[in-house]
C-alpha positions as CSV (number, residue, x, y, z in Angstrom):
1,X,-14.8,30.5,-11.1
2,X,-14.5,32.3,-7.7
3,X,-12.0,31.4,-5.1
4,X,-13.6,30.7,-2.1
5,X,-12.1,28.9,1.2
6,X,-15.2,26.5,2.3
7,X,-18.7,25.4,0.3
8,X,-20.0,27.9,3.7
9,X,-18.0,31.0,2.4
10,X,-19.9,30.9,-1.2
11,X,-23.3,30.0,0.5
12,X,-22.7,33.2,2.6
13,X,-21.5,35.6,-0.6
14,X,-25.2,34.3,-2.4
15,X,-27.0,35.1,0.6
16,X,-25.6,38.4,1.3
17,X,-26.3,39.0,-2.7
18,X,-29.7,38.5,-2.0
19,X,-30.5,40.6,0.5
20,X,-28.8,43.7,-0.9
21,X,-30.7,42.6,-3.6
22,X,-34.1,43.5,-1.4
23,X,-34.4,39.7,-0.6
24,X,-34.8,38.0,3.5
25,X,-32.9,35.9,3.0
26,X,-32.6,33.1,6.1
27,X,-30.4,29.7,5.7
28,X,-32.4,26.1,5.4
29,X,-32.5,24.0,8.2
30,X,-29.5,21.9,8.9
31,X,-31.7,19.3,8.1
32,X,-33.2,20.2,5.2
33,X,-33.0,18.4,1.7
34,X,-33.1,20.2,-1.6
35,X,-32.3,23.8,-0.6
36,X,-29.9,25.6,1.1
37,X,-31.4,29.2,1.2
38,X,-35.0,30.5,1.4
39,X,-35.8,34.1,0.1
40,X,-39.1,36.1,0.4
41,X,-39.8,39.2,-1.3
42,X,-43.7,40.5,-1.2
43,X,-45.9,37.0,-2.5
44,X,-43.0,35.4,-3.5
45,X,-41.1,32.5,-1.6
46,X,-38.2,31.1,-3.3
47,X,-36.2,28.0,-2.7
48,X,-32.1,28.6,-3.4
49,X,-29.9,25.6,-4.0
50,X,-26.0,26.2,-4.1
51,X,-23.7,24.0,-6.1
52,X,-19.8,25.3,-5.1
53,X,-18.1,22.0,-7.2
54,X,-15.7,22.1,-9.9
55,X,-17.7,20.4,-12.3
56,X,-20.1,21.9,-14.0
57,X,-24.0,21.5,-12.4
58,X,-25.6,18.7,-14.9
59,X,-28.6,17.6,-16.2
60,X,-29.4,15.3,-13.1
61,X,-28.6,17.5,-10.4
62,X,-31.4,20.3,-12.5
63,X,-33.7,17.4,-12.6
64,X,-33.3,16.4,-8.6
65,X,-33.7,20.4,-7.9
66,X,-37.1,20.2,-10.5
67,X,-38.4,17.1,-8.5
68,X,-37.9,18.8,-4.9
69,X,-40.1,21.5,-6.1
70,X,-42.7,19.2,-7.1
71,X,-42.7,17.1,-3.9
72,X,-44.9,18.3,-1.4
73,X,-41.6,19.5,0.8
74,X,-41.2,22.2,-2.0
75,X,-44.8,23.2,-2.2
76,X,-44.6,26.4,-0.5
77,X,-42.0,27.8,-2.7
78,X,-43.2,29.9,-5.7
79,X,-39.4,28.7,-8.1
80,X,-36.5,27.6,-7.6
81,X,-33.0,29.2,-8.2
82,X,-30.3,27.3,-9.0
83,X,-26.8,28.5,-8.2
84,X,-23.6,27.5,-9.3
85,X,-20.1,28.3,-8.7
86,X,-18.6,27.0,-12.2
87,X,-21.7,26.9,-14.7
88,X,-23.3,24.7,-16.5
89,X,-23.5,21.2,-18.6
90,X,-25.0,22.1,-22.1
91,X,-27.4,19.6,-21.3
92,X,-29.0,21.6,-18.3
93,X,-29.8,24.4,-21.0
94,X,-30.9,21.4,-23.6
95,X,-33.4,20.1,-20.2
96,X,-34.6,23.7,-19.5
97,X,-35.3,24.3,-23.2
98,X,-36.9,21.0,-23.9
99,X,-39.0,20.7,-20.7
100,X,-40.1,24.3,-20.8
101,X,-39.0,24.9,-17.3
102,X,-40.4,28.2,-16.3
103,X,-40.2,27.9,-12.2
104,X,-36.2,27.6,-12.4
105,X,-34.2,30.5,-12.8
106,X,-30.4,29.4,-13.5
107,X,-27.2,31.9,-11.9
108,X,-23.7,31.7,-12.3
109,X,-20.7,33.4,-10.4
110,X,-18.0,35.6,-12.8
111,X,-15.6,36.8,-10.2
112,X,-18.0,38.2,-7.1
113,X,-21.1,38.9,-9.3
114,X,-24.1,36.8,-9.8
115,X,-25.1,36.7,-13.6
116,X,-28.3,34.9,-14.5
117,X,-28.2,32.8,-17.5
118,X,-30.8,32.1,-20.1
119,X,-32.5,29.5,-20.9
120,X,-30.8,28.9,-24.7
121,X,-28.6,26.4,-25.5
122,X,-24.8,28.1,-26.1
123,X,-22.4,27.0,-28.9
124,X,-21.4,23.4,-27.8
125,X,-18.0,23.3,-26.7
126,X,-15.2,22.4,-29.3
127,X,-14.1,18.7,-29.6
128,X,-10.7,18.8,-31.0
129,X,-10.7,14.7,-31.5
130,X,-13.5,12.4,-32.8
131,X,-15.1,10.5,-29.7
132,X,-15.8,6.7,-30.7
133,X,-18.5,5.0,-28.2
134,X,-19.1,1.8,-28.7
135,X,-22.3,0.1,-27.6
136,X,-21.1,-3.2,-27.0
137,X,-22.7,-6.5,-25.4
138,X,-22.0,-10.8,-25.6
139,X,-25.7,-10.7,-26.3
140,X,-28.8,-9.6,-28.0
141,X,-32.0,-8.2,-26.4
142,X,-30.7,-5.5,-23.7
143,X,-31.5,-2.6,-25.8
144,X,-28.1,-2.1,-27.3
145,X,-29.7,-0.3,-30.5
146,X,-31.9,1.4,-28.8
147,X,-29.1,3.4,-26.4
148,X,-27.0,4.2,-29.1
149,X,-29.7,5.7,-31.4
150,X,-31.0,8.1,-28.4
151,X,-27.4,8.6,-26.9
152,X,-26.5,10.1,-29.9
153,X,-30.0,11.9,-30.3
154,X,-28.8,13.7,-26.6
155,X,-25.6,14.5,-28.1
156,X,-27.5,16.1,-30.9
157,X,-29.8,18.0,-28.8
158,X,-26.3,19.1,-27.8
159,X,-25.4,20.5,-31.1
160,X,-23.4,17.8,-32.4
161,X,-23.4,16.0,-35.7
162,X,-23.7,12.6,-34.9
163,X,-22.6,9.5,-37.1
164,X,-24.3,6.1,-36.4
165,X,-22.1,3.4,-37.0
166,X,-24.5,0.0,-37.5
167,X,-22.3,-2.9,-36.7
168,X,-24.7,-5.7,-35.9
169,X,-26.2,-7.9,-39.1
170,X,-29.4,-7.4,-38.5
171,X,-28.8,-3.7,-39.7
172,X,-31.7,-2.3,-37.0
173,X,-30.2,1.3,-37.1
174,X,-31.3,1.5,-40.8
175,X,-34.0,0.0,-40.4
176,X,-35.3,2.5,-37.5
177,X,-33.5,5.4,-38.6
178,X,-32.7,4.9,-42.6
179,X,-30.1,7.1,-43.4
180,X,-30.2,9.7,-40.6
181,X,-32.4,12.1,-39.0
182,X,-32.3,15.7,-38.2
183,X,-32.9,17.3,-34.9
184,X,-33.8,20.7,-35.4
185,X,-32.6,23.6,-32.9
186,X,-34.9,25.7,-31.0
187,X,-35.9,29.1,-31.5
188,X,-34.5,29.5,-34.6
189,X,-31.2,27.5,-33.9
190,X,-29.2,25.3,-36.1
191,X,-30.3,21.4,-35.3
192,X,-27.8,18.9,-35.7
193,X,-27.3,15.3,-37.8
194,X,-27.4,11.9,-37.3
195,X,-26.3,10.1,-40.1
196,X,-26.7,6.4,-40.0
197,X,-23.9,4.8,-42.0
198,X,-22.4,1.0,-42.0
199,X,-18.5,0.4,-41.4
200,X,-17.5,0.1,-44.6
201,X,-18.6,3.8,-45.8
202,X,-17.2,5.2,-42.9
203,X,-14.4,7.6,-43.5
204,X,-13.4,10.2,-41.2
205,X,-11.8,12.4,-43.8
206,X,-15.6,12.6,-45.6
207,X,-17.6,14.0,-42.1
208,X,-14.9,16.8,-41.4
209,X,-17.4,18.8,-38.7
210,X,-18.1,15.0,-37.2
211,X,-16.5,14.7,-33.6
212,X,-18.7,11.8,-32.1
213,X,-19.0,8.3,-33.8
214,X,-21.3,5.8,-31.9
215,X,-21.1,2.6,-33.0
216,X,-24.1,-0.1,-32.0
217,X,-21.5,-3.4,-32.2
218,X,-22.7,-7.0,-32.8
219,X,-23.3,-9.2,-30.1
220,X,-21.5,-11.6,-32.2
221,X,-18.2,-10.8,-30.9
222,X,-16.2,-11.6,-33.9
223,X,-18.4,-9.8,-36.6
224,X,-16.9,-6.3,-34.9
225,X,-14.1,-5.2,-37.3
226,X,-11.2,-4.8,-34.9
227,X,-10.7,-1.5,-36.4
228,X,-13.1,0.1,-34.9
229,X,-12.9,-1.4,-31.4
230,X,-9.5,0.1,-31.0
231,X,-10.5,3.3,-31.5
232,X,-13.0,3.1,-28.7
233,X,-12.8,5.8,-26.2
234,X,-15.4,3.9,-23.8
235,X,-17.7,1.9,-24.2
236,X,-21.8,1.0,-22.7
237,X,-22.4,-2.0,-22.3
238,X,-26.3,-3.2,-21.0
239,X,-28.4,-4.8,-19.1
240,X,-31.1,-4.7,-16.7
241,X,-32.1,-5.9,-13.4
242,X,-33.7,-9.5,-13.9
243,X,-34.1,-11.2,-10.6
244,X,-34.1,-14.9,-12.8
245,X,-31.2,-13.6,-15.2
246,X,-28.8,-11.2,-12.8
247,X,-25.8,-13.5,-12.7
248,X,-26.3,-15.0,-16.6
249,X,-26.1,-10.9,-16.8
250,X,-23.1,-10.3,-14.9
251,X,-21.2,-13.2,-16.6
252,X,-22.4,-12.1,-19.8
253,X,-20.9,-8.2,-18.6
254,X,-17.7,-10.1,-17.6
255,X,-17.4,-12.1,-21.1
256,X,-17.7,-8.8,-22.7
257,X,-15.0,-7.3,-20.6
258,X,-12.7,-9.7,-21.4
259,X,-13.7,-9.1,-25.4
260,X,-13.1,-6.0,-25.6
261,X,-9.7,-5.7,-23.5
262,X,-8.3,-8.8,-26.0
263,X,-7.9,-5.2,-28.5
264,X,-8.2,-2.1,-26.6
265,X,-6.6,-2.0,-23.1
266,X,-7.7,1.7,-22.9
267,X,-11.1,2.5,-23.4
268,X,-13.8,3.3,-20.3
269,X,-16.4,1.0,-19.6
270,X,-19.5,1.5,-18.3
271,X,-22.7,-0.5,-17.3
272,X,-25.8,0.8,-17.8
273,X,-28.9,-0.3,-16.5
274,X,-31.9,-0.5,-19.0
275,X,-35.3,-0.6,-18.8
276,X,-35.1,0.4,-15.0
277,X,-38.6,0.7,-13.3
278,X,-37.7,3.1,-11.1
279,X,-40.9,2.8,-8.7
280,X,-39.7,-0.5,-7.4
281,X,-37.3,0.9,-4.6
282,X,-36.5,-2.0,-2.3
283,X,-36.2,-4.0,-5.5
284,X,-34.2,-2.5,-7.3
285,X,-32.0,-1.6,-4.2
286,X,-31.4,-5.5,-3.6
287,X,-30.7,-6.7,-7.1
288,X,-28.8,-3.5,-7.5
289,X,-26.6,-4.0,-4.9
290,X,-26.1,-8.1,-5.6
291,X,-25.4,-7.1,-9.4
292,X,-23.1,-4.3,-8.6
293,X,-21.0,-7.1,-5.8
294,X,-20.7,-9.2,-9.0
295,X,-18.4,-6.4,-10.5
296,X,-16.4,-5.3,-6.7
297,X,-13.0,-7.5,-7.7
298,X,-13.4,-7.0,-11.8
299,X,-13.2,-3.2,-10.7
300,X,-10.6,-3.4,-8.4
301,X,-8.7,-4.9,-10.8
302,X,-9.1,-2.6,-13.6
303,X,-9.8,1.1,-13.0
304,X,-11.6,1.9,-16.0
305,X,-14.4,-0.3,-15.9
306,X,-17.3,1.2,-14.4
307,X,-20.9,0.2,-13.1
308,X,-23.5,3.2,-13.4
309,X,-25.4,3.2,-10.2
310,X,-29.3,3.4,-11.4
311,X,-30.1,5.9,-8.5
312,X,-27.6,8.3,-10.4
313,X,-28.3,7.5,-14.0
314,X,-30.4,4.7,-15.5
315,X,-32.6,4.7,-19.0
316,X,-36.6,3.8,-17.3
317,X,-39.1,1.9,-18.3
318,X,-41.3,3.9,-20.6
319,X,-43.9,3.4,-23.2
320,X,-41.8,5.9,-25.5
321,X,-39.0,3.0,-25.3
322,X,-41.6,0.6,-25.3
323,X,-43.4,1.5,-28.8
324,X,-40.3,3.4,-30.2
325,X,-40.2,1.8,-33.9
326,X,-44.0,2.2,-34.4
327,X,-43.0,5.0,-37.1
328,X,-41.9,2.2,-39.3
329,X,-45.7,0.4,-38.7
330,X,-47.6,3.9,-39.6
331,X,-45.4,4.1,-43.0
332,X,-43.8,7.5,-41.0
333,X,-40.6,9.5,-41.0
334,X,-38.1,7.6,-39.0
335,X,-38.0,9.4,-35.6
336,X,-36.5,9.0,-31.9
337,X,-38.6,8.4,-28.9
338,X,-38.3,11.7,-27.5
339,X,-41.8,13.0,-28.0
340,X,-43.5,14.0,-24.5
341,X,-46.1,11.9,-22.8
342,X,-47.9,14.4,-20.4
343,X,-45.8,17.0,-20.7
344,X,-42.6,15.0,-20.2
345,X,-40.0,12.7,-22.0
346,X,-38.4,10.3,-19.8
347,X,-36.0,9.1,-22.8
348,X,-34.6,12.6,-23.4
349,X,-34.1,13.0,-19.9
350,X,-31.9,10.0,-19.2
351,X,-29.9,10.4,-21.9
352,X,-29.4,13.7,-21.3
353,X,-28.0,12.5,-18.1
354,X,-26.3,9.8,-19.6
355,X,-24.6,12.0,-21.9
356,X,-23.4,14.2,-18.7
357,X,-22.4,11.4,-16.6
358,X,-20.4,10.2,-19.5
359,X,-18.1,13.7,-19.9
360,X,-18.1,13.9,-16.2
361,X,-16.3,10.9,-15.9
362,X,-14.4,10.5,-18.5
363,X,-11.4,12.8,-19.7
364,X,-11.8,11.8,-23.4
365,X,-10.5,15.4,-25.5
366,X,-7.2,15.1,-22.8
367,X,-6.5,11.3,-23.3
368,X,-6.5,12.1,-27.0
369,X,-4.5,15.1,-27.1
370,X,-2.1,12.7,-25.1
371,X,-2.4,9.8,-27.7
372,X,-1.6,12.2,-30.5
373,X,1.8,13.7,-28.8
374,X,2.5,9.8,-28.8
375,X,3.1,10.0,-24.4
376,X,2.7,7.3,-22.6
């Protein structure tokens, strides 16, 4: 990654790579949302945004760029560059393939020179460790199988092999998914697995190229084998934004705090808001920010529980979530819910942000490295 002084210095070395480029290039307004450069060559009119951050750009921040261009603000632009001073999640090139995004080009910095990148999905980085995610909640009906199925279908988009670990009676994973499922690569990629398995045929030492285990727990707390909830790195846990059922759902989030600390003191956890209708803005903003108040001491208190914000990541409302499962009905191959509806899949995109807010936030392949040199 470059060296540069101030986010202003790497803003000026894109624009002055531009214009040697044959580019006018001319800085946004100071006001302006969604760009920071605009550049003009012949008919075309091109709207830059600069990311100078250590993290890699995500999913998300691709998918606010996308959305700028599509509002009538970013109308007069022809595409969209996005540039960034460290690269890129895998999940941006997972978005760009799956979406078929042909307006955004995607650039990256190696030392002063600006190398555009292309649109396939690299080798997914190496995970040294098996990551266990539980799915975990005091109660049924929040969409707890649901997440874990299509968490682990965006970390197979990814390139990982997946194992599905169904820990609730009721055996919905199998159901859903039977044994597994296959997500093919694009272009002639190798896909990656799913396998759906329950705890007892679980075995690490028989899935050797499996480094993420997602387990969809019982809301009977008790029915969890203990074994697996230590091993948790973090853990989801659920819920939506019910004006009649916000506090039962924060006390319910609280109960299953407390659970899952009575085994492991160490794992992340997150809440996640489901089922968000995300066209209710002053809604969701006040029952988002009482819900999120319920948490302010629990938080305080212990660093490494979490609650989402729904303006940064949420899984909406959609009718793929909705009718996902109507493969069993038609007698069909068992599937996930990340078919398009006009063009677009809602469900792949939210996990795909899911899946890049969890890494960003988490420092999972470190804490284990630590755990195995047996520090403290």
């Amino acid at each position: 990654m470059p060296q540069f002084d101030h986010n202003s210095d790497f803003k000026k070395v894109v624009l002055q790579h531009f214009e040697q480029d044959g580019w006018t290039a001319t800085a946004a307004p100071s006001d302006a949302i969604g760009y920071n450069l605009e550049l003009t060559r012949g008919s075309e009119c091109v709207a830059v945004q600069v990311k100078q951050q250590r993290a890699k750009v995500h999913a998300g921040q691709l998918e606010k760029f996308i959305d700028f261009l599509e509002s009538p603000t970013g109308a007069k632009f022809t595409r969209g560059f996005l540039i960034s001073a460290s690269g890129f999640t895998p999940s941006v090139f997972t978005y760009m393939r799956a979406e078929e995004v042909v307006d955004v080009a995607l650039g990256s910095f190696k030392g002063h020179t600006l190398l555009w990148v292309d649109g396939d999905i690299p080798t997914p980085p190496p995970r040294a460790h098996i990551t266990y995610i539980g799915v975990f909640t005091c109660k049924g009906g929040v969409g707890k199988t649901t997440i874990s199925a299509h968490l682990a279908g965006a970390f197979a988009l990814n390139g990982y092999d997946v194992v599905l670990i169904d820990l609730d009676r009721q055996s919905n994973l199998r159901k859903l998914l039977g044994d597994g499922v296959y997500i093919p690569g694009r272009r002639g990629g190798l896909g990656a697995t799913i396998t759906v398995l329950n705890h007892t045929e679980w075995r690490e030492e028989d899935y050797p190229e499996t480094r993420v285990v997602i387990c969809d727990c019982s809301p009977e707390y008790d029915a969890n084998p203990e074994a697996f909830i230590e091993k948790f790195n973090f853990c989801l846990i659920p819920t939506t934004l019910n004006p009649l059922g916000i506090n039962k759902n924060a006390d319910v989030i609280r109960r299953t705090f407390t659970a899952i600390r009575r085994i492991n003191t160490t794992a992340e956890l997150f809440v996640i808001v489901n089922n968000y209708h995300s066209d209710e803005t002053k809604r969701n903003d006040v029952l988002n920010r009482i819900l999120k108040t319920e948490f302010e001491t629990l938080m305080a208190d212990d660093p490494k529980c979490h609650y989402i914000d729904p303006e940064t990541v949420a899984i909406r409302f959609s009718k793929q979530l909705l009718y996902w499962g109507y493969h069993i009905v038609e007698n069909d191959k068992p599937q996930l819910a990340f078919r398009e509806i006009g063009g677009r899949s809602l469900p792949r995109t939210d996990f795909l942000k899911l899946l890049d807010y969890l890494e960003d936030h988490t420092n999972i392949e470190a804490a284990k490295a630590k755990e195995v040199r047996g520090e403290e």
